[in-house]
mmCIF file of the N, C-alpha and C atoms, coordinates in Angstrom:
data_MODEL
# 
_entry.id   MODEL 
# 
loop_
_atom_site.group_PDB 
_atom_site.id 
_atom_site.type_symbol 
_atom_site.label_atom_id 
_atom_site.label_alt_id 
_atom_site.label_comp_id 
_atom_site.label_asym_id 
_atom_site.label_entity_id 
_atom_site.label_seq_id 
_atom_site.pdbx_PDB_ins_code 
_atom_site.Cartn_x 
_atom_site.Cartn_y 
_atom_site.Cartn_z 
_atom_site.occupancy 
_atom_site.B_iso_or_equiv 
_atom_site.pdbx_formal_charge 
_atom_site.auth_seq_id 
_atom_site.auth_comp_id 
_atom_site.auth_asym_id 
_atom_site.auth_atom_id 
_atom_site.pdbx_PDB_model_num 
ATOM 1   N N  . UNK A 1 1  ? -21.743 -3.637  -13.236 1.00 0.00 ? 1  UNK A N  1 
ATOM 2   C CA . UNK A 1 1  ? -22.097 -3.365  -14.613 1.00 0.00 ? 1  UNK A CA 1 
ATOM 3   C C  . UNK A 1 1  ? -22.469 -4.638  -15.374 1.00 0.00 ? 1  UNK A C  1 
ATOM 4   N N  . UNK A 1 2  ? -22.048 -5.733  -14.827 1.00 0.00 ? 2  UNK A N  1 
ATOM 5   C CA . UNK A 1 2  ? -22.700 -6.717  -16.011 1.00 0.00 ? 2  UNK A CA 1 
ATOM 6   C C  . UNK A 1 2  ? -23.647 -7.693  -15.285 1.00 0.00 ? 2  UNK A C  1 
ATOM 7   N N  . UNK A 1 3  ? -24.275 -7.653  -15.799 1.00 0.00 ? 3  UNK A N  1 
ATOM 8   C CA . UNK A 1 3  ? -26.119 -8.821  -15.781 1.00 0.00 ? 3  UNK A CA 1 
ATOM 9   C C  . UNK A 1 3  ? -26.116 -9.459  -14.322 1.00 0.00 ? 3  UNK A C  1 
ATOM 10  N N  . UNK A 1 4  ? -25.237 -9.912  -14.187 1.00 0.00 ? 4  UNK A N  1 
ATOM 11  C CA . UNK A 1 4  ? -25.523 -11.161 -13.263 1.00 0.00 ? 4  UNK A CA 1 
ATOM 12  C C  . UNK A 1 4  ? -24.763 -11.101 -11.907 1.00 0.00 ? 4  UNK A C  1 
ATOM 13  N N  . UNK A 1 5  ? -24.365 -10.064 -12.460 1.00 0.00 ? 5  UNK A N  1 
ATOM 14  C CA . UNK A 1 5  ? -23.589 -9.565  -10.138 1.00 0.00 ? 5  UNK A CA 1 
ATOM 15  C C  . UNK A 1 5  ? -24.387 -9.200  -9.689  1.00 0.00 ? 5  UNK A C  1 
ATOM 16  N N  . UNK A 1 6  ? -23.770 -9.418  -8.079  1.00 0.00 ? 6  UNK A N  1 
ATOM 17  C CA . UNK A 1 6  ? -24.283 -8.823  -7.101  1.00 0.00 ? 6  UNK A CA 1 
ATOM 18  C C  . UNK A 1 6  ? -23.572 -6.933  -7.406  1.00 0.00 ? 6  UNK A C  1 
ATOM 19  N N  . UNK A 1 7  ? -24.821 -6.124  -6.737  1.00 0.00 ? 7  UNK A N  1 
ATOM 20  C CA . UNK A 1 7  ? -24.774 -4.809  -6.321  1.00 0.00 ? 7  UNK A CA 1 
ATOM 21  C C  . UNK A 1 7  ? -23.535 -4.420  -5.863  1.00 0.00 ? 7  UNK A C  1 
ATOM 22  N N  . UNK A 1 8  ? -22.651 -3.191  -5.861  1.00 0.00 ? 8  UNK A N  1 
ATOM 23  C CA . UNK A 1 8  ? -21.579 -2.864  -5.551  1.00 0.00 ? 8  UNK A CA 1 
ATOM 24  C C  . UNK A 1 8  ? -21.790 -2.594  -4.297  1.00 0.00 ? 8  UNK A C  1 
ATOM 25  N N  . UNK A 1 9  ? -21.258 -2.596  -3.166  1.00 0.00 ? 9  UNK A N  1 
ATOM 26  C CA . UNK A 1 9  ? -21.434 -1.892  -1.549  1.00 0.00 ? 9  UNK A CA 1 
ATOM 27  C C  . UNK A 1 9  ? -20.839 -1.015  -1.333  1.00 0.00 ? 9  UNK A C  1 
ATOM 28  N N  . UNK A 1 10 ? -19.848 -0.828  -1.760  1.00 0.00 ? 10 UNK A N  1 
ATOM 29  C CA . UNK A 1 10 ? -18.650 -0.142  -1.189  1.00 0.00 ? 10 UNK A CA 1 
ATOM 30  C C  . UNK A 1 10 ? -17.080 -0.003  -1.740  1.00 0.00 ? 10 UNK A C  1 
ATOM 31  N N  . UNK A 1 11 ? -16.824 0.994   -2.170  1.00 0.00 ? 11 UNK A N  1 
ATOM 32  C CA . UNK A 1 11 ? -15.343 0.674   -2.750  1.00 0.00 ? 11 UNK A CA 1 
ATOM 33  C C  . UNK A 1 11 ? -14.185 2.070   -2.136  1.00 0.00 ? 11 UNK A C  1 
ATOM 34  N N  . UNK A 1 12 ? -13.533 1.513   -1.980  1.00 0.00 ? 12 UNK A N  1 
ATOM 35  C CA . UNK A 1 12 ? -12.242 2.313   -0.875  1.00 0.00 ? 12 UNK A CA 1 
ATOM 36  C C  . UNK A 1 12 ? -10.944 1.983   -1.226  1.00 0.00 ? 12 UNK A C  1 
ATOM 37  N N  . UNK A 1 13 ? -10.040 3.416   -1.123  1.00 0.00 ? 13 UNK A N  1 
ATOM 38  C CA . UNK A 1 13 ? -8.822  2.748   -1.400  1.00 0.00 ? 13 UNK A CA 1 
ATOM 39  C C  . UNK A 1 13 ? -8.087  3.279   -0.203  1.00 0.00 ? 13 UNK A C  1 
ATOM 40  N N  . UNK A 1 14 ? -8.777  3.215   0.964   1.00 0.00 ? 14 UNK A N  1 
ATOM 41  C CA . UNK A 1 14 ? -8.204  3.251   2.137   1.00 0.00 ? 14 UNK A CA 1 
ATOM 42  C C  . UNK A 1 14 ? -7.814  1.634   2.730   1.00 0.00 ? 14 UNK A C  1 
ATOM 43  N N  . UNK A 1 15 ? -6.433  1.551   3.313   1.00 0.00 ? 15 UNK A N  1 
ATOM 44  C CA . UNK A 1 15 ? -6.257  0.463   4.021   1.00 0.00 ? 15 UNK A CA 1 
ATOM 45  C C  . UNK A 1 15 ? -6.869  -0.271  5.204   1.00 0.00 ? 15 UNK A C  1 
ATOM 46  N N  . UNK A 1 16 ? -7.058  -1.414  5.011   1.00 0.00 ? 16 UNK A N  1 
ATOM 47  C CA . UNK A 1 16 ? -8.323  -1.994  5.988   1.00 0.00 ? 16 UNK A CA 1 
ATOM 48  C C  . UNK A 1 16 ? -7.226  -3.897  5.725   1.00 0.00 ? 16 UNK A C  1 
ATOM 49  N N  . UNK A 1 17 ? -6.607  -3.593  6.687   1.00 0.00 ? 17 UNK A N  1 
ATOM 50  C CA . UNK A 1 17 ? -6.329  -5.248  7.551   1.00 0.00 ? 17 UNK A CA 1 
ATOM 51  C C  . UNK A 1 17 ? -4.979  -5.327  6.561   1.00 0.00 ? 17 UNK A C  1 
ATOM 52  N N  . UNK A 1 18 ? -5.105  -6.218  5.596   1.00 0.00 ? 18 UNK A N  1 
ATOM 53  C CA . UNK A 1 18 ? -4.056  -6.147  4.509   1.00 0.00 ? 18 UNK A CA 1 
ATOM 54  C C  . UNK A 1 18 ? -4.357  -5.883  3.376   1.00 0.00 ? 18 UNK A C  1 
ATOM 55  N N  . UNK A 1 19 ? -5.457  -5.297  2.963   1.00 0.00 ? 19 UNK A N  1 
ATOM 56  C CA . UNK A 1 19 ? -5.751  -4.819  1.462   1.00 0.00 ? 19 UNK A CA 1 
ATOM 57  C C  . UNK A 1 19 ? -5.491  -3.533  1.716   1.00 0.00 ? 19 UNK A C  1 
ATOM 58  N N  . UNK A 1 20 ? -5.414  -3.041  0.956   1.00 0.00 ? 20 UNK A N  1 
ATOM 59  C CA . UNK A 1 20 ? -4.754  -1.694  0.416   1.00 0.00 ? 20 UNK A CA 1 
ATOM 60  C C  . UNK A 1 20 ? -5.658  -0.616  -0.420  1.00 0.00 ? 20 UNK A C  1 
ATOM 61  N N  . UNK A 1 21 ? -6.835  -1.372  -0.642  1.00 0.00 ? 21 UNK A N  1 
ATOM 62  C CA . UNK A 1 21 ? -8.010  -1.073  -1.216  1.00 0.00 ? 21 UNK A CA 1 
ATOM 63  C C  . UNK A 1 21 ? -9.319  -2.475  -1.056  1.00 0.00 ? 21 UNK A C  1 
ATOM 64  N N  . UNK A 1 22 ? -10.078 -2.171  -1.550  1.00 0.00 ? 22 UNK A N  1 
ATOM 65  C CA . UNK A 1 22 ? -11.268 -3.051  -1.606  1.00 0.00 ? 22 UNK A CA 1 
ATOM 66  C C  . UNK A 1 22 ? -12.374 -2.338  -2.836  1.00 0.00 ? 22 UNK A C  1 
ATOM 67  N N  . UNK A 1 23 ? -13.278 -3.885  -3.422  1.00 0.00 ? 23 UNK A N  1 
ATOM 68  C CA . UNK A 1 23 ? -14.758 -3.440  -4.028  1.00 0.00 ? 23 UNK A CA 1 
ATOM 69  C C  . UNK A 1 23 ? -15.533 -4.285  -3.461  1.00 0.00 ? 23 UNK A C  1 
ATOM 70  N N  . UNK A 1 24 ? -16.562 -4.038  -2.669  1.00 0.00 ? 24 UNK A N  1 
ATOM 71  C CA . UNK A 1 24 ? -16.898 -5.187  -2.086  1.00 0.00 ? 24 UNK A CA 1 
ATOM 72  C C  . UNK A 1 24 ? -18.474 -5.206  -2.830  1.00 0.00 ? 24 UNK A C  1 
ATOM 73  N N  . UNK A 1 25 ? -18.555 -6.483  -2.849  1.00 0.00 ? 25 UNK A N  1 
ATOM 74  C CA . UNK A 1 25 ? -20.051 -6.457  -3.421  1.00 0.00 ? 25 UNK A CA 1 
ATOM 75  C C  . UNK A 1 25 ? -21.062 -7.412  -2.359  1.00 0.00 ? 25 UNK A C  1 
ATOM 76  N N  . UNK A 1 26 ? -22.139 -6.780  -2.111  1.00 0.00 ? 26 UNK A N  1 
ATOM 77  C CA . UNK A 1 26 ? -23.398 -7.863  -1.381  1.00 0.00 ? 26 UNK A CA 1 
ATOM 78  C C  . UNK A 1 26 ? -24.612 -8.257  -2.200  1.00 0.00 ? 26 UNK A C  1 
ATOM 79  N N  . UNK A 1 27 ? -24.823 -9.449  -2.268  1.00 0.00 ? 27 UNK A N  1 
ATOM 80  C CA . UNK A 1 27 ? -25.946 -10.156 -2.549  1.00 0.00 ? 27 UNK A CA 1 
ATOM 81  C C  . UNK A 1 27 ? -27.558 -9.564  -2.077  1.00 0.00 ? 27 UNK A C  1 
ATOM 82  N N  . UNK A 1 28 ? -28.329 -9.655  -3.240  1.00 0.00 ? 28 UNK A N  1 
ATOM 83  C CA . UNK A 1 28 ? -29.205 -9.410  -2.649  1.00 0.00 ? 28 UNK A CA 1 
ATOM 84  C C  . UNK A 1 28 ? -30.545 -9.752  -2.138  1.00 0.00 ? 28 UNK A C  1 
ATOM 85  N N  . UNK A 1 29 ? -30.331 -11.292 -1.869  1.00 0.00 ? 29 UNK A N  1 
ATOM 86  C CA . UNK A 1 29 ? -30.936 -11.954 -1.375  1.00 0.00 ? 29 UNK A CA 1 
ATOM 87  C C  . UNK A 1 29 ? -29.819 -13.450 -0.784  1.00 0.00 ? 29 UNK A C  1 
ATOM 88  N N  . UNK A 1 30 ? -30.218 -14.029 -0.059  1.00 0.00 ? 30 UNK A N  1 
ATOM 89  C CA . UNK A 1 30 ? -29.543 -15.062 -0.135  1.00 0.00 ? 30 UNK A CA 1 
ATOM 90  C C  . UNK A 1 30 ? -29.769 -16.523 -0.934  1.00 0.00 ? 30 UNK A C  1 
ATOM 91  N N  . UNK A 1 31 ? -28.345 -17.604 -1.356  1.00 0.00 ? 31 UNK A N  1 
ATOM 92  C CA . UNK A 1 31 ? -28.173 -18.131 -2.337  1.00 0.00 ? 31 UNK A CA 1 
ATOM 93  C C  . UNK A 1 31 ? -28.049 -19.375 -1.668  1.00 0.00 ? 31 UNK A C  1 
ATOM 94  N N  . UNK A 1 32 ? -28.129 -20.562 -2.346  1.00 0.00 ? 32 UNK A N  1 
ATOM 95  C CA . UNK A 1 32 ? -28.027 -21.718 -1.979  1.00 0.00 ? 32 UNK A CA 1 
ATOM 96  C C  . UNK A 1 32 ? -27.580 -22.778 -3.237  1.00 0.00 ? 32 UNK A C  1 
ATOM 97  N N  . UNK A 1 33 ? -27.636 -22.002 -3.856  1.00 0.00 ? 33 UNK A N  1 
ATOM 98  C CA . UNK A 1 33 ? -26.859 -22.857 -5.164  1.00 0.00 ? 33 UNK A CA 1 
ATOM 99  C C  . UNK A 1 33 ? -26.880 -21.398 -6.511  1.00 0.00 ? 33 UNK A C  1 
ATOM 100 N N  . UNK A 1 34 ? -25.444 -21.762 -7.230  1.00 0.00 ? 34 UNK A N  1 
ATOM 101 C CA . UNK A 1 34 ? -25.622 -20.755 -8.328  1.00 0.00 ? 34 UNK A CA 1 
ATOM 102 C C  . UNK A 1 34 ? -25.673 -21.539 -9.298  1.00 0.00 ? 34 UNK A C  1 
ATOM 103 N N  . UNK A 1 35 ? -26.027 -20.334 -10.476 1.00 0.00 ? 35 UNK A N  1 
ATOM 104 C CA . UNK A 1 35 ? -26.009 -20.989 -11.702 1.00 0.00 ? 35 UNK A CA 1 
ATOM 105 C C  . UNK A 1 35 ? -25.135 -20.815 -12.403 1.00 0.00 ? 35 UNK A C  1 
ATOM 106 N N  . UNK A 1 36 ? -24.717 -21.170 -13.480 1.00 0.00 ? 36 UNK A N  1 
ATOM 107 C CA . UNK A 1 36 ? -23.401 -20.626 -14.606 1.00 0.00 ? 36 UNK A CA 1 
ATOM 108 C C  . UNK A 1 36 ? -23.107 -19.232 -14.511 1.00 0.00 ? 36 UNK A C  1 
ATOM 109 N N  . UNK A 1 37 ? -24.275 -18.820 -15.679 1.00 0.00 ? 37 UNK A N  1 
ATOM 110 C CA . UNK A 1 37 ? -23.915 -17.179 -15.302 1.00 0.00 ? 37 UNK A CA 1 
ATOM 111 C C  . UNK A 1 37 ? -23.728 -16.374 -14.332 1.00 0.00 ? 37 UNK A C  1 
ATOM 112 N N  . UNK A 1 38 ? -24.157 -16.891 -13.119 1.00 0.00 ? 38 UNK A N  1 
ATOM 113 C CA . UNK A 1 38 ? -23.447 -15.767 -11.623 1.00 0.00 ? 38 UNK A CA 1 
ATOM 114 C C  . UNK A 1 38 ? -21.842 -16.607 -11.740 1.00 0.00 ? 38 UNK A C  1 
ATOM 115 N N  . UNK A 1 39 ? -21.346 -17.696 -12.061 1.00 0.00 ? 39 UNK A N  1 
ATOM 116 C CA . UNK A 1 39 ? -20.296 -18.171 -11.866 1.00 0.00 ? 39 UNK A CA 1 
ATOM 117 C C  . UNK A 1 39 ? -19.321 -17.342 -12.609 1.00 0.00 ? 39 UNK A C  1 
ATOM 118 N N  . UNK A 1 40 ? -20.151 -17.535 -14.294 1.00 0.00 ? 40 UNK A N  1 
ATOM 119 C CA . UNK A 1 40 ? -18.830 -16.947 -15.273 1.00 0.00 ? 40 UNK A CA 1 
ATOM 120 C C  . UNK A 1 40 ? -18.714 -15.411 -14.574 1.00 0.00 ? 40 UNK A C  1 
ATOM 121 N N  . UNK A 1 41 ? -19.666 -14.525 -14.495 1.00 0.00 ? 41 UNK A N  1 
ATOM 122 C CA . UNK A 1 41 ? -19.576 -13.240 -13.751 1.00 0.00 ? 41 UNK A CA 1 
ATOM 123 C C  . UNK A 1 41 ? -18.689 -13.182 -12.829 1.00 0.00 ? 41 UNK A C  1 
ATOM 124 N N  . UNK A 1 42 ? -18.825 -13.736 -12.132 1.00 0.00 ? 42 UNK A N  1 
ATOM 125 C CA . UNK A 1 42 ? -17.541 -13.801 -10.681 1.00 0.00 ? 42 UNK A CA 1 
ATOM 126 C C  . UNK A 1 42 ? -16.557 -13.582 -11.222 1.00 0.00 ? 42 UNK A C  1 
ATOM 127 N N  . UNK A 1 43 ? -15.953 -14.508 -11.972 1.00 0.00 ? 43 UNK A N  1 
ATOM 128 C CA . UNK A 1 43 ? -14.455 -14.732 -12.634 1.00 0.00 ? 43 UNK A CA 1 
ATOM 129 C C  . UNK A 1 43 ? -14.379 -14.323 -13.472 1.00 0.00 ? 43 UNK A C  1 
ATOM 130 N N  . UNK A 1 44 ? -15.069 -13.415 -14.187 1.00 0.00 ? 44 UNK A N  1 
ATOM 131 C CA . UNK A 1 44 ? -14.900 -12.178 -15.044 1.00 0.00 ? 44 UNK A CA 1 
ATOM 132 C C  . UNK A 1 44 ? -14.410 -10.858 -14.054 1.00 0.00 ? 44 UNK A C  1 
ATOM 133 N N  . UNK A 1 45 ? -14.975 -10.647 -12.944 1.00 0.00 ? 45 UNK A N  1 
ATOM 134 C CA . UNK A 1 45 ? -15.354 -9.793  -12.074 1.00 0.00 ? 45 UNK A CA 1 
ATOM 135 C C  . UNK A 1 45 ? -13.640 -9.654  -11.209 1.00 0.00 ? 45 UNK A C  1 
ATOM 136 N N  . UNK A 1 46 ? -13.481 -11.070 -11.458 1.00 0.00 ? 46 UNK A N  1 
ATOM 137 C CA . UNK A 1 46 ? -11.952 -11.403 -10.157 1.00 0.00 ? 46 UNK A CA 1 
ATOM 138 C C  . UNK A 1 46 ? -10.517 -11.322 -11.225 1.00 0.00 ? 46 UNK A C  1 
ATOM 139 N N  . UNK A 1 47 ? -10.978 -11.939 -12.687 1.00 0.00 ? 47 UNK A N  1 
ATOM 140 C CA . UNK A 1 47 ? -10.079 -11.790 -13.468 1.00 0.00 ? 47 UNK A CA 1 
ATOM 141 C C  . UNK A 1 47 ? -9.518  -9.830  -13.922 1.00 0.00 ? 47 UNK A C  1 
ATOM 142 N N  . UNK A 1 48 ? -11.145 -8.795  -13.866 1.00 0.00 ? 48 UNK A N  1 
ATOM 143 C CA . UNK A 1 48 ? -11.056 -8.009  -14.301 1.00 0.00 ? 48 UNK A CA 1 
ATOM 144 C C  . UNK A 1 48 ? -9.863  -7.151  -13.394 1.00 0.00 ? 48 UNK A C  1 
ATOM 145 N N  . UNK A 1 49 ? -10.200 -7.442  -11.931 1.00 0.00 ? 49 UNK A N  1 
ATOM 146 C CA . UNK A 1 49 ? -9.453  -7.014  -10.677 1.00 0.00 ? 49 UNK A CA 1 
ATOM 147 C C  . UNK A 1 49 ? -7.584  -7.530  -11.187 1.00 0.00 ? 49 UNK A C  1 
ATOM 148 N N  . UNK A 1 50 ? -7.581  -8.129  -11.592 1.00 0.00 ? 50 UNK A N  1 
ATOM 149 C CA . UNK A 1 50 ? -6.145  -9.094  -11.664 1.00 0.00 ? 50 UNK A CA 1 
ATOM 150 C C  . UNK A 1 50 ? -5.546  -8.314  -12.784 1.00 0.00 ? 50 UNK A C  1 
ATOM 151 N N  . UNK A 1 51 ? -6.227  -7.993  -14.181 1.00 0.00 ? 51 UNK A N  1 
ATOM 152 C CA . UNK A 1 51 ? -5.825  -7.201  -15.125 1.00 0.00 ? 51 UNK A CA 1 
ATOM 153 C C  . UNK A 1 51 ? -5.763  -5.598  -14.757 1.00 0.00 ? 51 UNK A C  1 
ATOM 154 N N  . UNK A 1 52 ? -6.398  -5.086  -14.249 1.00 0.00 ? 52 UNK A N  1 
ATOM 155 C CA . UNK A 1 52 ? -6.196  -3.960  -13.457 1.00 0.00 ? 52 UNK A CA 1 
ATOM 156 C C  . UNK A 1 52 ? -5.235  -3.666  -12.610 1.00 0.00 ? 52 UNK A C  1 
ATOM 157 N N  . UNK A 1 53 ? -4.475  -4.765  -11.753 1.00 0.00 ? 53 UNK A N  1 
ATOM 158 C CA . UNK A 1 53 ? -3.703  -4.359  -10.897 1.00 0.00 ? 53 UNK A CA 1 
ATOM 159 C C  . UNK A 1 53 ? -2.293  -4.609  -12.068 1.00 0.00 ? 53 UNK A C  1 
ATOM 160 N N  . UNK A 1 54 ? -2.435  -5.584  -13.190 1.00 0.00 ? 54 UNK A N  1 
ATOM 161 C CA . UNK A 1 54 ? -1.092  -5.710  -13.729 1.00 0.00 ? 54 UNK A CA 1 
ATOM 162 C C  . UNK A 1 54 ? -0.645  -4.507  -14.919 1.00 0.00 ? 54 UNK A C  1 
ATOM 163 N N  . UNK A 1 55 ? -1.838  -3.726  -14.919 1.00 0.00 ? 55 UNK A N  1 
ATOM 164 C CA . UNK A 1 55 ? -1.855  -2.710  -15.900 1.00 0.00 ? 55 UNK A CA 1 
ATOM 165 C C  . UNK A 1 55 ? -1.329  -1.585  -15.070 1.00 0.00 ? 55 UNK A C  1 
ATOM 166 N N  . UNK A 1 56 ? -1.693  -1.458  -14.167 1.00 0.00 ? 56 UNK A N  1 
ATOM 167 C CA . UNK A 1 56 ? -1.172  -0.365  -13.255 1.00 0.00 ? 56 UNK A CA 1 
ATOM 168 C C  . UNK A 1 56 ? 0.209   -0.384  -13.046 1.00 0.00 ? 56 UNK A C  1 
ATOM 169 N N  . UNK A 1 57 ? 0.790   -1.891  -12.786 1.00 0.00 ? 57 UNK A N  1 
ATOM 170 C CA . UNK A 1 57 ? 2.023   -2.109  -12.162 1.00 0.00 ? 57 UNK A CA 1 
ATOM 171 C C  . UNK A 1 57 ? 2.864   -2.671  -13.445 1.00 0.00 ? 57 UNK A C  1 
ATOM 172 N N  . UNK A 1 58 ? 2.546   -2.490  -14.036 1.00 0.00 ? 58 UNK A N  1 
ATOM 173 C CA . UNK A 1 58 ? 3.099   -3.253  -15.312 1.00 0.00 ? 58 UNK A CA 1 
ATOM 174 C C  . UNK A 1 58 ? 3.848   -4.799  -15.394 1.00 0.00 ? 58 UNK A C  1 
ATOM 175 N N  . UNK A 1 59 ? 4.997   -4.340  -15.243 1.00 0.00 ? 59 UNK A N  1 
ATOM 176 C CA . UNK A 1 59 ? 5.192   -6.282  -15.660 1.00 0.00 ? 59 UNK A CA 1 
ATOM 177 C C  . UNK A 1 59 ? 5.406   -6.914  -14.042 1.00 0.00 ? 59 UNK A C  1 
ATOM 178 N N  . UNK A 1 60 ? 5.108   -5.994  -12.833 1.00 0.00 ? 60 UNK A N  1 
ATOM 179 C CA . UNK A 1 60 ? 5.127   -6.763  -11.762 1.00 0.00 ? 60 UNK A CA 1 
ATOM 180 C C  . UNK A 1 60 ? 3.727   -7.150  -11.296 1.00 0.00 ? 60 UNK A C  1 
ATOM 181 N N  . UNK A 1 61 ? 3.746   -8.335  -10.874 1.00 0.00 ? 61 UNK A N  1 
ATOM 182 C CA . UNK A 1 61 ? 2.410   -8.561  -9.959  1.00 0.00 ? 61 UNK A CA 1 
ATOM 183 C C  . UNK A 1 61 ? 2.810   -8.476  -8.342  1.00 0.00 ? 61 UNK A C  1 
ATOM 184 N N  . UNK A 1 62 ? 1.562   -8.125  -7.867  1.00 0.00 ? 62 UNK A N  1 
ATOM 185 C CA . UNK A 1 62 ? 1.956   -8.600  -6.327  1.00 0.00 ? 62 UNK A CA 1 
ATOM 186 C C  . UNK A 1 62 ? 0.735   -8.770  -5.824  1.00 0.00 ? 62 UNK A C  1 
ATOM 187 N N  . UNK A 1 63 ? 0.210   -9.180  -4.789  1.00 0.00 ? 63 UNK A N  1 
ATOM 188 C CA . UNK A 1 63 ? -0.584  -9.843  -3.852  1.00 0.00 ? 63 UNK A CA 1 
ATOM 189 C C  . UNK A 1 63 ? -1.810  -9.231  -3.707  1.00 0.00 ? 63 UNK A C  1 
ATOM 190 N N  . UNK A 1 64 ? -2.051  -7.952  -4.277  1.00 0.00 ? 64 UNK A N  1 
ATOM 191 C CA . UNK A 1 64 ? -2.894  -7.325  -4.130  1.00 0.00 ? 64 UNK A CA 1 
ATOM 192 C C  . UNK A 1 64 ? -4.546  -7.235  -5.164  1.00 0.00 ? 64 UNK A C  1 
ATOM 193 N N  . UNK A 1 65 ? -4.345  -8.195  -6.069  1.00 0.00 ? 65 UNK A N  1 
ATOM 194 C CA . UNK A 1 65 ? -5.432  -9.224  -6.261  1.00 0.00 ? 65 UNK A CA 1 
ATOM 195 C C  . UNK A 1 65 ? -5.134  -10.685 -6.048  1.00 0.00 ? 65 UNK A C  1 
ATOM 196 N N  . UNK A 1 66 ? -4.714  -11.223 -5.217  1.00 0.00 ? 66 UNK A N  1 
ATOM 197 C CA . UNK A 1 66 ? -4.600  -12.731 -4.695  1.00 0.00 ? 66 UNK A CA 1 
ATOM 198 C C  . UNK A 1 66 ? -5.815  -13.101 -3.672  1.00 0.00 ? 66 UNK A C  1 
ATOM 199 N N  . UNK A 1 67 ? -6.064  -11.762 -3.131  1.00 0.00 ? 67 UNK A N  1 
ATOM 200 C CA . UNK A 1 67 ? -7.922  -12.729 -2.505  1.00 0.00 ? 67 UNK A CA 1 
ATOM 201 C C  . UNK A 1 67 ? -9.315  -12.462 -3.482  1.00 0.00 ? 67 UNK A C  1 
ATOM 202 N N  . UNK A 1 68 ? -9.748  -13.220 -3.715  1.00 0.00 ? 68 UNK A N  1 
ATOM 203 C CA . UNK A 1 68 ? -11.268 -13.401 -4.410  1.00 0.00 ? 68 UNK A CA 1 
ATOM 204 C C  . UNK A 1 68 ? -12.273 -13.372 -3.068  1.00 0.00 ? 68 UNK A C  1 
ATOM 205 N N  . UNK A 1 69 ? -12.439 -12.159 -2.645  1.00 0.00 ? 69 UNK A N  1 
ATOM 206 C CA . UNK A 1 69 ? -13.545 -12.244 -2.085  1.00 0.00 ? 69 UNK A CA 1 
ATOM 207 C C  . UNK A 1 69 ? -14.234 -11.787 -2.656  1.00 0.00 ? 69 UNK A C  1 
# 
């Protein structure tokens, strides 16, 4: 949904390795350097994942936004 991501691929809340869910997003072309705005996006994108899982779980966190892929 916002400007400067990559396309959504795939999102599951079936277990796969140690996530428990996934959103995975692919590029759609390949990159060799970014610019700001794909940066701030990312970490809007990874922060949004992090507020989501603490809203769900309320005052606990756990591991299940700790990878930024």
């Amino acid at each position: 949904m916002l400007p400067h991501s990559d396309p959504v691929h795939k999102v599951t809340i079936i277990p796969r390795g140690m996530a428990l869910g996934l959103t995975m997003q692919l590029p759609t072309d390949d990159r060799h350097n970014y610019l700001q705005n794909y940066l701030d996006t990312q970490i809007a994108i990874l922060m949004g994942g992090r507020i989501a899982l603490k809203s769900f779980s309320w005052a606990q966190m756990s591991t299940g936004a700790g990878n930024g892929h």
